[in-house]
N, C-alpha and C positions, 0 to 999 in steps of 0.2 A: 592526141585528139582531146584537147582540155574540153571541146563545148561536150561532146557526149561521155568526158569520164565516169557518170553516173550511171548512165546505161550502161557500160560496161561493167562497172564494178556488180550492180542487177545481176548480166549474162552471165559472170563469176558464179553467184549466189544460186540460179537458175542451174547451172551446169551441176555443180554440188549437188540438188536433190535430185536431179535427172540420174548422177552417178547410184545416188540408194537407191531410185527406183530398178539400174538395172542392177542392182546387187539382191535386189530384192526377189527382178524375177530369177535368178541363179539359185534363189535358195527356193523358192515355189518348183522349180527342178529338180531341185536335189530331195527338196524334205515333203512334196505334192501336196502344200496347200501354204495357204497364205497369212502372214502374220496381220492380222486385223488390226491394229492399233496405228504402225508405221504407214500402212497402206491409206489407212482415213489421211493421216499427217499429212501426207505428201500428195493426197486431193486436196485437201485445205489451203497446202503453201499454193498450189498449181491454179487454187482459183482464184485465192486468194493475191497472193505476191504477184504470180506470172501473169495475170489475165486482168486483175483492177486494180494494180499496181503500174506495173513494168509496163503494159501494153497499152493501157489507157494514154500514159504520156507519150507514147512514141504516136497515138493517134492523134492528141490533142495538141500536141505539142511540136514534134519533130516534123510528120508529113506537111502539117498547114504552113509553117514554115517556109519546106523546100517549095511546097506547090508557090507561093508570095512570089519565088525567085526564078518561077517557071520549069521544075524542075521536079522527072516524077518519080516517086519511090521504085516502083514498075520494073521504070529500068535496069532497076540492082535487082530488084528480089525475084521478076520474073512472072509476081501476080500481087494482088492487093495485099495489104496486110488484115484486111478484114477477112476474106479469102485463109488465109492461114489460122487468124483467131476462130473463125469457124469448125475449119478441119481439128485443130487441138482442139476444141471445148468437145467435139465429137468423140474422140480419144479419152478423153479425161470423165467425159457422163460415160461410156459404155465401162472404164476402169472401175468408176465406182458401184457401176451396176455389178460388178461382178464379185464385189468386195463377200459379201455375208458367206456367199454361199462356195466361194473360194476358201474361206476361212476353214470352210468345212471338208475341205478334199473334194468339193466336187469338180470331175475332171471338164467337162463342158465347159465352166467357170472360171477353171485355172488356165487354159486354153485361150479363154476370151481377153481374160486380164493382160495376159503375157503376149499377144498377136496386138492390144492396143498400145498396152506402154511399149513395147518394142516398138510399134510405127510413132507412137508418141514423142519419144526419145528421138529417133531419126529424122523428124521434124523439127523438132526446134533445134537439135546443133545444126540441121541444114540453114535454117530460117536466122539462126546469129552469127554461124561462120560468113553468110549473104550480108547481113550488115556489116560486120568487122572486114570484111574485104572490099566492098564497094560501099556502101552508106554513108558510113559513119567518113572514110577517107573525100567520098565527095562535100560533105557537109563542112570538115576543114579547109577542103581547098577552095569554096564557092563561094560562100557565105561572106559577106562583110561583118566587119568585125562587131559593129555593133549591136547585130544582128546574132553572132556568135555568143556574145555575153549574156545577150535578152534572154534565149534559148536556154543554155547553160544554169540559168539562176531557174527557168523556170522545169527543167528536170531534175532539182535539188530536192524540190519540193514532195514530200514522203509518198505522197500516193495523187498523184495529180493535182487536183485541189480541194483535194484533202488533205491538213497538213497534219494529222494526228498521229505525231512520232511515234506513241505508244503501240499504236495497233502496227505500224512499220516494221518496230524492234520487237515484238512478236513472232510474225515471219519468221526472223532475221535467228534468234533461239529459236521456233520448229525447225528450221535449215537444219542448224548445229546439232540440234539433238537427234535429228533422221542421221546425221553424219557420223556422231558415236555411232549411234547403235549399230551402223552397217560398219565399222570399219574406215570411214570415206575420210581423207585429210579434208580437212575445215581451209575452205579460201581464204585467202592474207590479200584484204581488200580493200583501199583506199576509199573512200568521199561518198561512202553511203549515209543518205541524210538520218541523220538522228540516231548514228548508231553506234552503240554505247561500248560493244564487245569485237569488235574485227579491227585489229591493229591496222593503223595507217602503213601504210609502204613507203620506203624511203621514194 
């Protein structure tokens, strides 16, 4: 699936911090409160990367597309994709609300945290195992080829249309370093635009 290799290699990227997050709430279990530092990181990459990055192109880009060819997102995912960015951005504001006072052992807060990033988590590998099973395979088989390429070039682009690499490969090291610090193997990612430290894949 050459035209969406970019979203995928994103999902890659995406999947990586989802993994610290739940490494993170394992250790809010074990040690009853929350590391404050890793926690902001991984709201920042989530609003950042996941939501005006990754999501924006698959709104501006991908659905306007498929709808051009008659053809509706719907069908694979089962409800809007705005529908879903909603539901995580609700997930992601109640995580952050809970950050200070988590930090502090409070157990109401550590509760809160860990019941959102848990549904958080569950949501988005629901929401890209939907694409990578149905989407993205309709989008190879349907699409004319010229039409394939237009797409393709125009999800290279670092953050929709905005093309500032810099702020891109930022993300891309908070990933990496949420990924030390928890333990997490770092993704081996092919054709992320502008990105200086994820080895190509044969």
């Amino acid at each position: 699936m050459k035209t969406t290799r970019t979203l995928l290699s994103e999902h890659l990227l995406i999947e990586q911090v989802l993994n610290c997050l739940e490494r993170m709430v394992d250790r809010c279990a074990s040690q009853r409160r929350l590391e404050i530092a890793p926690a902001r990181d991984a709201i920042v990459f989530f609003r950042g990367f996941a939501e005006r990055c990754h999501h924006v192109k698959e709104e501006t880009e991908l659905v306007p597309t498929l709808r051009a060819m008659g053809i509706s997102a719907e069908r694979c995912l089962g409800c809007s994709m705005l529908q879903r960015r909603e539901e995580g951005r609700a997930h992601v504001d109640a995580m952050e609300a809970a950050i200070e006072p988590a930090s502090g052992g409070d157990s109401t807060a550590l509760k809160e945290f860990t019941e959102h990033a848990r549904a958080y988590i569950e949501l988005l590998l629901d929401y890209i195992a939907e694409q990578e099973d149905c989407l993205f395979p309709m989008v190879a088989q349907t699409l004319p080829e010229a039409d394939k390429a237009r797409l393709g070039t125009a999800l290279r682009t670092p953050c929709g249309d905005r093309q500032d690499e810099r702020v891109y490969n930022t993300y891309i090291d908070l990933a990496n370093r949420l990924a030390d610090h928890f333990d997490v193997p770092r993704a081996v990612i092919a054709g992320l635009p502008g990105n200086r430290n994820v080895k190509e894949s044969c």
